[in-house]
PATIVEX-275228 format. One record per residue: x, y, z of N, C-alpha, C in turn. Coordinates in steps of 0.1 Angstrom, whole numbers, plus 5000, padded with zeros to 4 digits. Layout:
! residues N
XYZXYZXYZ/...
This chain:
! residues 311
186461094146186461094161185561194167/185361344160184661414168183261374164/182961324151181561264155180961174166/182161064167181660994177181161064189/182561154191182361264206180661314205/180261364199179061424194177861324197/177761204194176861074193176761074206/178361044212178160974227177461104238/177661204233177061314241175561364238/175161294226173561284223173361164232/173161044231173160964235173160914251/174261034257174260994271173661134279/173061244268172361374274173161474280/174461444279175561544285174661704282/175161784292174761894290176261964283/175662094274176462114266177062264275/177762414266178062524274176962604277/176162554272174662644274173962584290/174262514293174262414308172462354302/172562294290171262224287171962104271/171262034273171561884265170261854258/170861684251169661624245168361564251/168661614264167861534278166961654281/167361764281166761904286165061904277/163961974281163061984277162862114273/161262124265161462284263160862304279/160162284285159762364300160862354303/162362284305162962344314164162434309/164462464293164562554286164462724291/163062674293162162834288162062834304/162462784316161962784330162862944332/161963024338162163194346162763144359/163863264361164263274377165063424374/165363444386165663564385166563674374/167563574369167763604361167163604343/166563604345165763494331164363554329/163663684327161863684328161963704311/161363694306160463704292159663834295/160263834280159264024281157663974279/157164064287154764064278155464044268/153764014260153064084253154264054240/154663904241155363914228154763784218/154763824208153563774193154463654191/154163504185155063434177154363394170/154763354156154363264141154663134145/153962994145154362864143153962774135/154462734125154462704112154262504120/153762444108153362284119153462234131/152562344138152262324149150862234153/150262174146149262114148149961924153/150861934154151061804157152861764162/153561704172154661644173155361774181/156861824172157561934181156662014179/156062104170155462154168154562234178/153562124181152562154191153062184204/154262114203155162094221155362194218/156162324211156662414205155462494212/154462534208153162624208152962584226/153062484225152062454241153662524250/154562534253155462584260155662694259/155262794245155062924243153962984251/153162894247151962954253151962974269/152462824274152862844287153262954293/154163044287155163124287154863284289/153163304281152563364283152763454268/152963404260153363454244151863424236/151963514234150463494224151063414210/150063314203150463224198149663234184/150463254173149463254158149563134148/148963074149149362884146148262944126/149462894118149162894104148862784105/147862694097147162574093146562564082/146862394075145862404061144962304068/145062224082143762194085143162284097/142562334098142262464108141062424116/140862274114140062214123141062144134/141962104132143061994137143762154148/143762224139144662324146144162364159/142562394157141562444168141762354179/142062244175141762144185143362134194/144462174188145662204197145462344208/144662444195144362514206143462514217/142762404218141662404229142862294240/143362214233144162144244145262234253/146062334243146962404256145862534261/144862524260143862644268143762534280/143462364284143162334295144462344304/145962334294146762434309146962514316/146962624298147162764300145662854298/144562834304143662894304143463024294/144763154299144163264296145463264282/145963144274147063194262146063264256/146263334248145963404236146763334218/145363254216146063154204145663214192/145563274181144763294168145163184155/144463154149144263004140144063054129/144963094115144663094105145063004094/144263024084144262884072145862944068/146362834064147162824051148262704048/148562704036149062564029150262684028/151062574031152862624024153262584018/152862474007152862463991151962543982/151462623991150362723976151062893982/150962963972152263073974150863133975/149663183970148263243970148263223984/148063093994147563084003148463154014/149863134015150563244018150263344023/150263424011150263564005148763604015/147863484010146263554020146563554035/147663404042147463454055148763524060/149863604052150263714058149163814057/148063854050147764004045146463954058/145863874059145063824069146063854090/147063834088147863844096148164014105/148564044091149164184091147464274094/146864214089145664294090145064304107/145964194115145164204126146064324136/147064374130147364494135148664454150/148864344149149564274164150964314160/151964264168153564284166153564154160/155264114155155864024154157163994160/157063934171158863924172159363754173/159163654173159063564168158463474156/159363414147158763384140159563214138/158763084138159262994137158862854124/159962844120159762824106159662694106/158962564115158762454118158462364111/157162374105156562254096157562184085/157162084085158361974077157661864068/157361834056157161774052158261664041/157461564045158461464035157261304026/157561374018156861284006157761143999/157061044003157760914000157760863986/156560953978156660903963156261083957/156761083946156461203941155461273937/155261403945154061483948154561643941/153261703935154061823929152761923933/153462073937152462183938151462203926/151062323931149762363919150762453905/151962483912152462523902154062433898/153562323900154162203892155962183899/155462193912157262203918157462073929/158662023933158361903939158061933955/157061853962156261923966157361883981/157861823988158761844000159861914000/160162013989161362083989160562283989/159462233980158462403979157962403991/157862283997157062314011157762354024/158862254025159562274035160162484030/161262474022161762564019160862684012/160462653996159962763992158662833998/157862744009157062834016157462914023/158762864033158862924042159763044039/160163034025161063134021160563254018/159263224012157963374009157663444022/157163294033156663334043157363444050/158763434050159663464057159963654054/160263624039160563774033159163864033/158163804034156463894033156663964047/157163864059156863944070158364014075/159063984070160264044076160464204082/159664254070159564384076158764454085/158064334090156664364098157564344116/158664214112159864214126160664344122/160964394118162064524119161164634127/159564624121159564744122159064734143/158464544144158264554160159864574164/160764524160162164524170162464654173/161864794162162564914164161664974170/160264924179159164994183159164944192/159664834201159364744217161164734217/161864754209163264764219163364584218/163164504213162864404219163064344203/164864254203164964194190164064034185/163964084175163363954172164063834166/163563714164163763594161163163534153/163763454146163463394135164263224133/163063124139163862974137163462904123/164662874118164362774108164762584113/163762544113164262404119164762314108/166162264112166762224101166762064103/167862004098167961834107169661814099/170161744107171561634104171561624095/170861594087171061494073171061614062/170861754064171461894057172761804053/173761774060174961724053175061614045/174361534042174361424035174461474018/173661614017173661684003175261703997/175461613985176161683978176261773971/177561913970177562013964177061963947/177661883942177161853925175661883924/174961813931172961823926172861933937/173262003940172562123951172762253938/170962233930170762353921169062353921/168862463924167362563927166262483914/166662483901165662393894165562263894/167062133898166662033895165862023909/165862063919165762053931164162053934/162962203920161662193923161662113917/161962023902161961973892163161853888/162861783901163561653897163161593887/164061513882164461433871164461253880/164961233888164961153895164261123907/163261133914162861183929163061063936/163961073944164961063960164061143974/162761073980162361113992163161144000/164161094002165461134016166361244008/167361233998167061383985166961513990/165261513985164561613986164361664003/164161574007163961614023165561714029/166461634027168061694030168361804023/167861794010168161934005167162064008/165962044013164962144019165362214031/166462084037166862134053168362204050/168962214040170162254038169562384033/168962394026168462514018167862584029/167362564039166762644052167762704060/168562644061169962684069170562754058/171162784048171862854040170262974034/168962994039168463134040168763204051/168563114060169163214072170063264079/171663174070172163224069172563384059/172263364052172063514041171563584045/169963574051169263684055170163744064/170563684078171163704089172563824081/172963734072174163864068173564004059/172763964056171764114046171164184056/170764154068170464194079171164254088/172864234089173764274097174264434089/174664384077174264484066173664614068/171864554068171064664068171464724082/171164664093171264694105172164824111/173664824102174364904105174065054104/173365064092172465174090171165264092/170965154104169865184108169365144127/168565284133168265244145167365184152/167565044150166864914155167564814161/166964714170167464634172167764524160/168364404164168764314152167564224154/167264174140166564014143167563924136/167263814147168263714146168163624141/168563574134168163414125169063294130/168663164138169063054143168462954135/169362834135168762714126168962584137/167862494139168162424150167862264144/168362194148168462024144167362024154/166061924148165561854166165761684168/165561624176165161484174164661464187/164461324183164161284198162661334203/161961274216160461324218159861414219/158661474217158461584214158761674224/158761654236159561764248161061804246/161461684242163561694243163161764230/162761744218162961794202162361904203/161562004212161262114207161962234221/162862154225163462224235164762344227/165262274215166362354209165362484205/164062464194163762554194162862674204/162462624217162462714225163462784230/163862704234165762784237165662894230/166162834216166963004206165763104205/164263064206163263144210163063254220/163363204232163563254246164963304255/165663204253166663224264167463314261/167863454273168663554271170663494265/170363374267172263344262172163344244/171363354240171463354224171363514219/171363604226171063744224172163784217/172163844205173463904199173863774189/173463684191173963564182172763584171/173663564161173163554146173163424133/172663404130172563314117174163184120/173263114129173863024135173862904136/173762764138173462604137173262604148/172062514155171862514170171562364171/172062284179172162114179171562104195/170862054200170562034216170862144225/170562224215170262384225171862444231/172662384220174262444220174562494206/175762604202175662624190176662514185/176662464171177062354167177562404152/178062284143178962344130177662234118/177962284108176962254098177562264085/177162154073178262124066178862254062/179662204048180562334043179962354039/178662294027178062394020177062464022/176562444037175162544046176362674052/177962664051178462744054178962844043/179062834027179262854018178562994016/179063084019179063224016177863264003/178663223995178163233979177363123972/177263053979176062943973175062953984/175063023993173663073999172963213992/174063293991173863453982173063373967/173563303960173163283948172063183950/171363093960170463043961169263183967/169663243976168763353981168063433963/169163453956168663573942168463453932/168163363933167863273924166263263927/165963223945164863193949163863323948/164363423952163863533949163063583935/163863573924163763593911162263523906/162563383909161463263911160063333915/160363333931159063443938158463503930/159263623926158663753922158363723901/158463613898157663543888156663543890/156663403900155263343906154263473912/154663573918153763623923152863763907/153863743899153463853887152463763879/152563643882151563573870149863603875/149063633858148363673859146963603872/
């Protein structure tokens, strides 16, 4: 029954307690009034932004007056998003660097490429999505819709984390961190949800692999969010906050959730949470599972810090 409730309220655009729905856009999301300004001078990461939510994603930021750092492994395609929101937003500030989130090297060069440019970080949004219909594997032999969606974004995530602590405790001003998840996170059964069959199927299931990349995104940020609440206690900074958002629908309505948890002062204080049409929402049991997010975090980790020792 409460699914249906849920459907019929996607479906008919109801606005949720946040007073925004599946109808809402990100312009009218992210829209200022008196109560509502956006701080300067604030930096975001956007991970497949060269195309769909993505770009809607970047072009509303930019709107916004957020300087914009679009990672790309085609960095021609990317330039060309950025020339398109410069004919709205004239004066955004966009910077365009290479990189693939199936190569952990490429990574690694466009954080230290990143960091090197000396800017803040207080957004960071973990967007790009890939899904492979027949079986594709990285350079270091892993299936490649699950290293990409997840294991990129999992490196990406911990390389710069410290780089958000150290802007939240320096501008007063907490940061964020979206992982875009989708519905079908629940379709994964607990039995096959394990870190090796998962780079290294045995069977490959395109829909599979795609549901378990988006479950596994939602149960990092949740972990981080609690290792973070953790550190936080001990220390004087503001918090950064980790949100996971479902999108669908066109690319204005679908990149509205993640501007929301990006922008809007009602998510402040909210942590490592499921965000559905820009309301907070419930997400299966096992993206809520305590200890099979902890043991997928120090499993993935372990993995990492292999991959990054090899000669």
């Amino acid at each position: 029954m409460q699914s249906i409730k849920e459907a019929l309220r996607y479906l008919m655009g109801f606005a949720g307690p946040s007073g925004f729905g599946s109808s809402s856009t990100a312009d009218q999301v992210t829209a200022q009034d008196s109560s509502h300004s956006i701080p300067p001078n604030l930096t975001a990461i956007i991970t497949g932004a060269t195309s769909g939510i993505g770009a809607e994603t970047a072009r509303v930021l930019a709107k916004r007056g957020l300087r914009l750092i679009i990672p790309a492994r085609d960095v021609k395609r990317a330039a060309e998003v950025r020339e398109r929101i410069r004919r709205e937003s004239p004066t955004a500030e966009i910077v365009v660097i290479e990189m693939d989130l199936s190569s952990i090297a490429s990574i690694r060069r466009f954080c230290a490429r990143f960091l090197a440019l000396g800017l803040p970080l207080n957004i960071l949004i973990n967007n790009a999505g890939k899904f492979c219909r027949r079986p594709q594997f990285t350079d270091d032999k892993y299936e490649m819709t699950f290293a990409t969606n997840y294991l990129g974004h999992f490196i990406l995530t911990e390389t710069l984390i410290e780089k958000m602590v150290e802007t939240a405790r320096e501008t007063g001003i907490e940061g964020r961190i979206i992982n875009v998840s989708s519905i079908i996170h629940k379709w994964v059964k607990r039995d096959g949800f394990r870190l090796s069959n998962m780079l290294k199927p045995k069977d490959y299931n395109a829909t599979t692999a795609y549901a378990q990349s988006k479950l596994a995104n939602i149960m990092h940020a949740k972990e981080i969010a609690r290792q973070l609440k953790v550190f936080l206690m001990h220390c004087e900074t503001d918090c950064i906050f980790f949100l996971t958002s479902r999108l669908l629908k066109t690319p204005s309505q679908g990149a509205s959730t993640t501007c929301y948890v990006a922008l809007n002062p009602q998510v402040q204080g909210i942590s490592g949470k499921y965000f559905v049409d820009c309301n907070e929402s419930s997400c299966s049991s096992l993206a809520d599972d305590e200890i099979a997010a902890q043991n997928l975090w120090k499993e993935t980790r372990t993995l990492v810090r292999r991959l990054i020792s090899k000669p």
